[in-house]
BAMITI-412137 format. One line per 4 residues: for each residue x, y, z of N, C-alpha, C. Coordinates in nm, 2 decimals. Each point is the difference from the previous one (the first is absolute). Layout:
BEGIN
X/Y/Z/X/Y/Z/X/Y/Z; ...
! end
This chain:
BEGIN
-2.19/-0.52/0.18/0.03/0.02/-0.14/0.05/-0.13/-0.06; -0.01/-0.02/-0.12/0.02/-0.10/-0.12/0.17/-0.04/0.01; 0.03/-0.10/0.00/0.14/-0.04/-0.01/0.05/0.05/-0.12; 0.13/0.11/0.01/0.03/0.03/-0.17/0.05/-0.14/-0.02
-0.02/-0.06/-0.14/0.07/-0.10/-0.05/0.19/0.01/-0.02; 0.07/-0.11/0.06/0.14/-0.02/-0.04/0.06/0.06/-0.14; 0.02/0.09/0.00/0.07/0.00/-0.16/0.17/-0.07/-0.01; -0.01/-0.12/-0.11/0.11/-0.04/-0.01/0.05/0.05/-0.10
0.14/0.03/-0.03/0.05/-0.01/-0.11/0.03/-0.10/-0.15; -0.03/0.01/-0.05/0.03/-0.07/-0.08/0.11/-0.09/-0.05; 0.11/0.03/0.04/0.14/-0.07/-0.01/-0.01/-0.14/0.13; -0.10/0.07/0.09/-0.03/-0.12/0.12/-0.07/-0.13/-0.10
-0.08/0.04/-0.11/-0.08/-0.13/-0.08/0.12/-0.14/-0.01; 0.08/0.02/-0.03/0.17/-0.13/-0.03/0.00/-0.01/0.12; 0.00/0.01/0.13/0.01/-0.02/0.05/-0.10/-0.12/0.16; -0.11/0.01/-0.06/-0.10/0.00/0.10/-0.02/-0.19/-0.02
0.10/-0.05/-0.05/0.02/-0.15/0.05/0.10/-0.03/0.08; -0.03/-0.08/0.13/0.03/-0.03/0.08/0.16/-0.14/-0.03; 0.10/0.05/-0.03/0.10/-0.08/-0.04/0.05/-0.12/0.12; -0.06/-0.01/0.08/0.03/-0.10/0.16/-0.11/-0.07/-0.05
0.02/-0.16/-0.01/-0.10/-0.08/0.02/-0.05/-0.05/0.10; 0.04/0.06/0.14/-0.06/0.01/0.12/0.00/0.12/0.08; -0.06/0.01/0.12/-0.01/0.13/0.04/0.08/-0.04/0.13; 0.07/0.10/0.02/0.14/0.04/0.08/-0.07/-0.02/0.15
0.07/-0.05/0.03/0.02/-0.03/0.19/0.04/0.11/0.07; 0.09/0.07/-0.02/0.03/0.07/0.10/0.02/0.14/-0.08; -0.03/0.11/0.05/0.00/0.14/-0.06/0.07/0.09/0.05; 0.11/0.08/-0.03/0.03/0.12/0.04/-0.02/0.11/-0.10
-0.10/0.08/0.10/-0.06/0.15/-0.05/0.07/0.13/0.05; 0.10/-0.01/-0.11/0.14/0.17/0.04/-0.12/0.13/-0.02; -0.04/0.04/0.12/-0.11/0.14/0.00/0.10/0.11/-0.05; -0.06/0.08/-0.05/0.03/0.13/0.00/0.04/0.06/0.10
0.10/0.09/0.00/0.09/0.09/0.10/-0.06/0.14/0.07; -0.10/0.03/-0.07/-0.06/0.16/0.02/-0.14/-0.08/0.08; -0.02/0.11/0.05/-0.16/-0.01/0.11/-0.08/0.00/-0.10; -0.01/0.11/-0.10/-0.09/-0.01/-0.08/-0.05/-0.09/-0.05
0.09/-0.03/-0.10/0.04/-0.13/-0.05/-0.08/-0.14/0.02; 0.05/-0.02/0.15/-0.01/-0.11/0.09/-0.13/-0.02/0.04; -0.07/0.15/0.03/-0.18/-0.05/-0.04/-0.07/-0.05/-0.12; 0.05/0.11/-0.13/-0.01/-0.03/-0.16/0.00/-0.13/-0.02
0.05/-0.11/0.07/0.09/-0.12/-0.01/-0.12/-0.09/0.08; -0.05/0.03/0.11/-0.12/-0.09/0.07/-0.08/-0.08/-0.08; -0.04/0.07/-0.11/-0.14/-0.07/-0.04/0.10/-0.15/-0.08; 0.09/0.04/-0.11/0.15/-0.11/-0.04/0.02/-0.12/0.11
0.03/0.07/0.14/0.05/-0.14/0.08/-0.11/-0.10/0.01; -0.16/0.08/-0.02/-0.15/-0.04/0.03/0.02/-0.12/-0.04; 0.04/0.03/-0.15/-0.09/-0.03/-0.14/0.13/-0.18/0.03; 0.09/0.08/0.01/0.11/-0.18/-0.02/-0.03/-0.03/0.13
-0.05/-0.01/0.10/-0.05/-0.10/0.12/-0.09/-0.08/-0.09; -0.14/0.09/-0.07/-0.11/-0.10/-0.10/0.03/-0.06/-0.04; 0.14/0.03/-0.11/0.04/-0.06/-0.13/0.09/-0.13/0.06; 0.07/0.01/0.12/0.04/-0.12/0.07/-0.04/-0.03/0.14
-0.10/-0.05/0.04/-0.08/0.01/0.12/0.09/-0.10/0.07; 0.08/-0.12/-0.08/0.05/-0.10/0.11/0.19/0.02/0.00; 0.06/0.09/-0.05/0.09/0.05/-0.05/0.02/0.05/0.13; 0.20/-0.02/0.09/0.05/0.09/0.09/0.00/0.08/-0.06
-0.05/0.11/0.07/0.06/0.18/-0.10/0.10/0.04/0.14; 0.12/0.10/-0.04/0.07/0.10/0.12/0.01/0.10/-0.10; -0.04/0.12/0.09/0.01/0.13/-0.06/0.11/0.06/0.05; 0.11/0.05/-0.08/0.12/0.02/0.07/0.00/0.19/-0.06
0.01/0.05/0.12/-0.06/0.16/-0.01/0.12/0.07/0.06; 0.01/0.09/-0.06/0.10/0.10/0.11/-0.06/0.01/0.17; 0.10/0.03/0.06/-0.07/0.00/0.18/-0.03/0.10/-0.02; -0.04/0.15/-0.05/-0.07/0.08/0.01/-0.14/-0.04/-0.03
-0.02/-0.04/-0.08/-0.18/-0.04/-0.10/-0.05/-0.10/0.06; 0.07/-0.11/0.04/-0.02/-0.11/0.03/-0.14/0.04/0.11; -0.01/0.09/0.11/-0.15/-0.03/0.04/-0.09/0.06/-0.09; -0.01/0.06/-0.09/-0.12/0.00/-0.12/-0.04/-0.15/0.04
0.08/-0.11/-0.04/-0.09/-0.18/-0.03/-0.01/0.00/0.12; 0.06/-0.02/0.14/-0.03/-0.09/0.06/-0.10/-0.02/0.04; -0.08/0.02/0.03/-0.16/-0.05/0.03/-0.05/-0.09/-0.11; 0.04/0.03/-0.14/-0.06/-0.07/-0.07/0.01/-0.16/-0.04
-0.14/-0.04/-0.01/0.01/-0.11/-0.04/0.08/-0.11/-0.10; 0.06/0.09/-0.06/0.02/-0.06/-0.12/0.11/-0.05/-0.05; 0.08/-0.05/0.13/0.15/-0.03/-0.07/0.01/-0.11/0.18; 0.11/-0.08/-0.03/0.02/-0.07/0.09/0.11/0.04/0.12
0.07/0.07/-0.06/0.17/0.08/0.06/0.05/0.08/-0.02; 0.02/0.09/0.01/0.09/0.10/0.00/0.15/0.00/0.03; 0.10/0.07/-0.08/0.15/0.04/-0.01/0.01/0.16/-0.02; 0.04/0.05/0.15/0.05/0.15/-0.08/0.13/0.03/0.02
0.03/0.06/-0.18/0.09/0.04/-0.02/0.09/0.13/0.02; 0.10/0.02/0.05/0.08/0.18/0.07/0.07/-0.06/-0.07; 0.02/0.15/-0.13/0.09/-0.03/-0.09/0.09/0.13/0.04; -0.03/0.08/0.11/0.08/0.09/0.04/0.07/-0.05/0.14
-0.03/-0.15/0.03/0.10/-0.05/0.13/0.01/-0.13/-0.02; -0.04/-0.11/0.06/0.07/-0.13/-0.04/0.00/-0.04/-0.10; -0.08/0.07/-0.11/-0.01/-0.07/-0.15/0.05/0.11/-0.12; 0.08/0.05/0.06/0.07/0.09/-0.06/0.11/-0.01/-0.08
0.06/0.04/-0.11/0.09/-0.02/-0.07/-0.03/-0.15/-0.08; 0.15/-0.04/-0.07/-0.02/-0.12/-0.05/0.02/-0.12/0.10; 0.05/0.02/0.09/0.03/-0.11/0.11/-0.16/-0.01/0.08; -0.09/0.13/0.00/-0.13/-0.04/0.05/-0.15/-0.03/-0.11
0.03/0.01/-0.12/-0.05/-0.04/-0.11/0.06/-0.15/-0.03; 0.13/-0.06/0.05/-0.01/-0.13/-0.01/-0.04/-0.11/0.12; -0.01/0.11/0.11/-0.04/-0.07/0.14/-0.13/-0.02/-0.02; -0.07/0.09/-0.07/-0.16/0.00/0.03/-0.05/-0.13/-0.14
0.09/0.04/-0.11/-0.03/-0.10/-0.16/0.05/-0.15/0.12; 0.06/-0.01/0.04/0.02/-0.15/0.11/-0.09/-0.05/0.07; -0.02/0.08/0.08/-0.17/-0.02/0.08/-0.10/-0.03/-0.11; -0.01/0.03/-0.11/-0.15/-0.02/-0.06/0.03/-0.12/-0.09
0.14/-0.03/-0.02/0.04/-0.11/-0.08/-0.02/-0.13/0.06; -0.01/-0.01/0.19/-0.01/-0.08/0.07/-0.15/-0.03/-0.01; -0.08/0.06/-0.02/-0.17/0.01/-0.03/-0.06/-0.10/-0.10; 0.11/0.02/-0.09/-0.04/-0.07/-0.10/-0.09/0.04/-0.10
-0.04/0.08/0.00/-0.09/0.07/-0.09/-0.05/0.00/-0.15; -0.13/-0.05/-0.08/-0.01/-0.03/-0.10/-0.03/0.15/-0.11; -0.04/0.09/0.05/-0.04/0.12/-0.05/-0.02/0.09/0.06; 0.11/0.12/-0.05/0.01/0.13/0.03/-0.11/0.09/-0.05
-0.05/0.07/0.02/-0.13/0.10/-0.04/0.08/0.16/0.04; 0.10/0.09/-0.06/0.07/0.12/0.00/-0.09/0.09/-0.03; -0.05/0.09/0.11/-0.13/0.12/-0.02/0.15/0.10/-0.02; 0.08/0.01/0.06/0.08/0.14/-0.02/0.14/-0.01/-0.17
-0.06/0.14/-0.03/0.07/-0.06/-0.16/0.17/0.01/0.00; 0.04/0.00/0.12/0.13/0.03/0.05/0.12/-0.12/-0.07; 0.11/0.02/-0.01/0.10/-0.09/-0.06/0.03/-0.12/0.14; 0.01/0.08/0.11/0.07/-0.05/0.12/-0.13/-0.10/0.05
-0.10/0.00/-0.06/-0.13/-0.07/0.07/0.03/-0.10/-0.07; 0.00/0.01/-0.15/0.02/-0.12/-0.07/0.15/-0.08/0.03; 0.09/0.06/0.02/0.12/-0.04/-0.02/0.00/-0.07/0.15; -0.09/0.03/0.09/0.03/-0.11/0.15/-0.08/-0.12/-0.04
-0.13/0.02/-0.08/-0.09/-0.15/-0.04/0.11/-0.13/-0.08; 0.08/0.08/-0.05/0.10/-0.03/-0.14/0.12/-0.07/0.08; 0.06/0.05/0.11/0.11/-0.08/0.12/-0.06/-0.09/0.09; -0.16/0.03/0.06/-0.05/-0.09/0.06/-0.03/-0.16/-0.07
0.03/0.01/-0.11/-0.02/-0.14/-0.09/-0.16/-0.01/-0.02; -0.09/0.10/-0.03/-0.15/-0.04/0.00/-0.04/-0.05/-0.17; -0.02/-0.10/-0.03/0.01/-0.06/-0.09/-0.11/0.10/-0.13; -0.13/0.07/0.07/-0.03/0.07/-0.10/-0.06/0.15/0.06
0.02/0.09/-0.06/0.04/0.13/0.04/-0.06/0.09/-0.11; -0.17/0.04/0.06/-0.03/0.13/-0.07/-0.03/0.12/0.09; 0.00/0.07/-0.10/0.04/0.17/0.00/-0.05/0.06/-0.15; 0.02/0.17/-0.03/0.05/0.05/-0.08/0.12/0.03/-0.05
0.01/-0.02/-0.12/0.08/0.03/-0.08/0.05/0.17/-0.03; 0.06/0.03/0.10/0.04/0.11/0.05/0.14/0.02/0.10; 0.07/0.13/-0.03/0.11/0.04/0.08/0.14/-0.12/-0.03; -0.02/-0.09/-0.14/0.10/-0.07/0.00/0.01/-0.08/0.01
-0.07/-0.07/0.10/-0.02/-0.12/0.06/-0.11/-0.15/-0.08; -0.03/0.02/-0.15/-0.01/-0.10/-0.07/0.07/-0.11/0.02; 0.12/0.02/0.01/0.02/-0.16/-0.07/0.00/-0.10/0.15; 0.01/0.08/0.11/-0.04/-0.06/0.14/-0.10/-0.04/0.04
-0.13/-0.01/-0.06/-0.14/-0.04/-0.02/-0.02/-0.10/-0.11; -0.08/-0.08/0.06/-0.03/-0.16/-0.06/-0.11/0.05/-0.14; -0.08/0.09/0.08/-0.15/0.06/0.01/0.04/0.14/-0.05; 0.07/0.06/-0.10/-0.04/0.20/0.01/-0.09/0.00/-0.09
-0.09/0.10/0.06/-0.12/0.04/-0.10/0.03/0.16/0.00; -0.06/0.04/-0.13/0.05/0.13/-0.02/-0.10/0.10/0.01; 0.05/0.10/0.07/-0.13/0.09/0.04/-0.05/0.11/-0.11; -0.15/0.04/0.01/-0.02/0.01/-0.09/0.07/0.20/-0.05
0.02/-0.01/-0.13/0.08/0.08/-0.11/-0.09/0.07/-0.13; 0.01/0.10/0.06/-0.04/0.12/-0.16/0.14/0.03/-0.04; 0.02/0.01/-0.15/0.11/0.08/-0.02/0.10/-0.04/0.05; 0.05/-0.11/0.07/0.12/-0.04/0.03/0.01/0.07/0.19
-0.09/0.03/0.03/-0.02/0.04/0.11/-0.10/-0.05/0.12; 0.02/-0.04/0.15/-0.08/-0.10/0.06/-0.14/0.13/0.01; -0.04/-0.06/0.02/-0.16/0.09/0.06/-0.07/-0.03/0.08; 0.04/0.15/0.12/-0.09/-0.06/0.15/-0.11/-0.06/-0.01
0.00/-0.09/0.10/-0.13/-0.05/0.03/-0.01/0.01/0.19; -0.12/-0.02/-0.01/-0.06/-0.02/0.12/0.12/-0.10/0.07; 0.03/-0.04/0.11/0.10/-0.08/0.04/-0.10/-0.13/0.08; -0.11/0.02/0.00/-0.07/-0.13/0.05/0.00/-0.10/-0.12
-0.07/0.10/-0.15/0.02/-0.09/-0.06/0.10/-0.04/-0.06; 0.09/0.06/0.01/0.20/-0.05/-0.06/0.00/-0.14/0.10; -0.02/0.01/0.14/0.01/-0.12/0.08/-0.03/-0.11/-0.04; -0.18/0.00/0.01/-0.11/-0.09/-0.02/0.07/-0.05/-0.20
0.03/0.05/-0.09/0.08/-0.06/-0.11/0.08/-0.09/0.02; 0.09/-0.02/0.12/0.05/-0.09/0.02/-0.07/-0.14/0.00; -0.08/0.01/0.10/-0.10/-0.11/0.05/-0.05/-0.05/-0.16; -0.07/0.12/-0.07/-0.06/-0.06/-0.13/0.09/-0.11/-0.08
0.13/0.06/0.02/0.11/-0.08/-0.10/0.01/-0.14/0.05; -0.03/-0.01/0.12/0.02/-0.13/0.07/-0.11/-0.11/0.02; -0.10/0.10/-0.07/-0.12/-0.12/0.04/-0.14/0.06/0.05; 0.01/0.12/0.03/-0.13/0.06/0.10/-0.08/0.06/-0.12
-0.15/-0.06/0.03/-0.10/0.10/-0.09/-0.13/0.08/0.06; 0.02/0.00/0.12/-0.10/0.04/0.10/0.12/0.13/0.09; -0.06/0.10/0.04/0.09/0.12/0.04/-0.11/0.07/0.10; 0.04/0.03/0.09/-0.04/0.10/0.13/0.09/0.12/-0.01
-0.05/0.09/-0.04/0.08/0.12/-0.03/0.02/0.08/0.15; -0.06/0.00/0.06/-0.05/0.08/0.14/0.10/-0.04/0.08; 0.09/0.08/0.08/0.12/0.02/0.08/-0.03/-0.02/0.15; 0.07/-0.12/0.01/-0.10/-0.06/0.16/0.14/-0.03/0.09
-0.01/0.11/0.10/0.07/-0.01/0.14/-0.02/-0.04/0.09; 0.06/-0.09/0.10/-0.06/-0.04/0.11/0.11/0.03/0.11; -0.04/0.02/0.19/-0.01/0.09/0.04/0.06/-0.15/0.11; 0.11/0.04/0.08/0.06/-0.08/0.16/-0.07/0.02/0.11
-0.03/-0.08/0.08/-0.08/0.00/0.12/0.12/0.14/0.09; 0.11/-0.02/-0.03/0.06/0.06/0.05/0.04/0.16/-0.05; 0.01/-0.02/-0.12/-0.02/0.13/-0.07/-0.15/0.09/-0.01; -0.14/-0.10/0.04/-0.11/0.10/0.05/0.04/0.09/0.13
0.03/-0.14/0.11/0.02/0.08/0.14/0.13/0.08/0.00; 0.10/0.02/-0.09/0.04/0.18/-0.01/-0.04/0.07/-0.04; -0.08/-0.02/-0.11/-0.13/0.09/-0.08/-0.03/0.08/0.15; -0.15/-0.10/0.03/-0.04/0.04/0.11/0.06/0.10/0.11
0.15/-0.05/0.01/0.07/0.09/0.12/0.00/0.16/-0.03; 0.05/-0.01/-0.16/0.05/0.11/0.00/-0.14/0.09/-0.04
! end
């Protein structure tokens, strides 16, 4: 079947110049927390490997989700985050904002519209920081774009393309909509076992 075309919002149009007069070195990509999610979110991590092919990316994921990526191509490192054990509370939201501040990091890319996602990009010192403009967390983003609104009200969308909007904001005009998993030599041969 036919690629449905991206629908962007229109409030994205102000937006879709690229305010860096270079493109960022090093990336951290804060995934989404839910499984669902975290697939919805594949084709997004795809699209910013394209959009920065020479660019370190780390995708820093909850240790639950975190094997959704790992097979995949498309990021250099991984960080998972237990926000229900060592990264817990404010003493483990500043242990973990420390570790990524040591990274050095040019650009945050926030898939989850959460306050606490933004507010660790915002302690880690990442100089620019997008997300949605959502749950409060405006003024903690370099980058909020506003999702789109009838009536003063957000309106579901598809969550691939909520993701993949990010990318467009930053630069991407080419999109692979199609949700692509890849599979551990080690995680086949339990397949197989079981």
């Amino acid at each position: 079947p036919a690629e449905k075309p991206l629908l962007l919002p229109c409030s994205l149009q102000r937006y879709t110049i690229d305010r860096m007069n270079k493109s960022p070195r090093r990336i951290v990509e804060r995934t989404p927390n839910w499984v669902g999610d975290a697939v919805m979110s594949a084709p997004a991590v795809r699209a910013l490997r394209a959009l920065y092919p020479n660019a370190r990316i780390t995708l820093l994921a909850s240790r639950y989700v975190l094997p959704i990526y790992e097979a995949a191509p498309w990021f250099d490192d991984t960080i998972a985050c237990d926000f229900r054990g060592v990264h817990a509370g404010l003493r483990g939201l500043l242990r973990l904002a420390g570790r990524l501040r040591s990274q050095r990091y040019d650009l945050a890319v926030i898939f989850p519209n959460s306050f606490g996602s933004a507010l660790l990009m915002f302690l880690a010192g990442v100089p620019r920081r997008v997300g949605y403009r959502r749950d409060g967390r405006g003024l903690l983003l370099t980058d909020a774009l506003e999702p789109l609104r009838s009536g003063g009200r957000i309106i579901p969308r598809n969550m691939v393309d909520y993701y993949l909007e990010l990318c467009y904001y930053l630069g991407a005009r080419t999109f692979e909509r199609r949700v692509e998993l890849f599979t551990t030599p080690q995680g086949e041969r339990a397949a197989r076992e079981i």
